[in-house]
N, C-alpha and C positions, 0 to 999 in steps of 0.2 A: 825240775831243775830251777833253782834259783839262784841268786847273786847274793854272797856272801861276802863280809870283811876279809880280805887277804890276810892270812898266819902272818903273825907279828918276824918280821924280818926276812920275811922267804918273797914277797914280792912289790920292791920298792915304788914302779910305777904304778900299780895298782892300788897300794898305799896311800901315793898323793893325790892321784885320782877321786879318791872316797875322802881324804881328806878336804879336798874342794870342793866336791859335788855326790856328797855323801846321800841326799835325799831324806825325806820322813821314815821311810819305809822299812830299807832293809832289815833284815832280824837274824838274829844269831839261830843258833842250833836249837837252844832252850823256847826260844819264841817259835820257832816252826811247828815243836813238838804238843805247845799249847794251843796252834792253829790248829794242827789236826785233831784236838781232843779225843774225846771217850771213842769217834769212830776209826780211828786207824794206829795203830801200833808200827812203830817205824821197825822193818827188817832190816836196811841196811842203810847205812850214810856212806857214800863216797864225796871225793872232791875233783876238780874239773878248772882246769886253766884257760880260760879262750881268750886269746890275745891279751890284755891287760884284766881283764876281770875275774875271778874266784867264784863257781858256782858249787853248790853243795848241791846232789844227787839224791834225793830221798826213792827208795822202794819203799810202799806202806805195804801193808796185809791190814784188810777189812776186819772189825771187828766183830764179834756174833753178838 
């Protein structure tokens, strides 16, 4: 589970939050999918609200 940019228009506090103290780090969808390279294959993406933050949920499956 990681912290992801909140959907453009669905969570305004969350919004200004990362707009202020956005960090070096966070990564979209596409930059997870290059973390995990050649060893895991994403089975499923959810999303996940806790209190003002947007986390994306990755299931990998191992690669052979």
């Amino acid at each position: 589970m990681e912290d992801i940019p909140p959907p453009a228009g669905e969570n305004p506090a969350g919004t200004l939050m990362h707009a202020l103290d956005r960090g070096g780090h966070i990564r979209d969808h596409a930059a997870y999918r290059r973390l995990f390279g050649p060893a895991f294959s994403v089975a499923r993406i959810s999303t996940m609200r806790s209190g003002i933050c947007d986390y994306a949920v990755y299931t990998l499956r191992r690669n052979q």
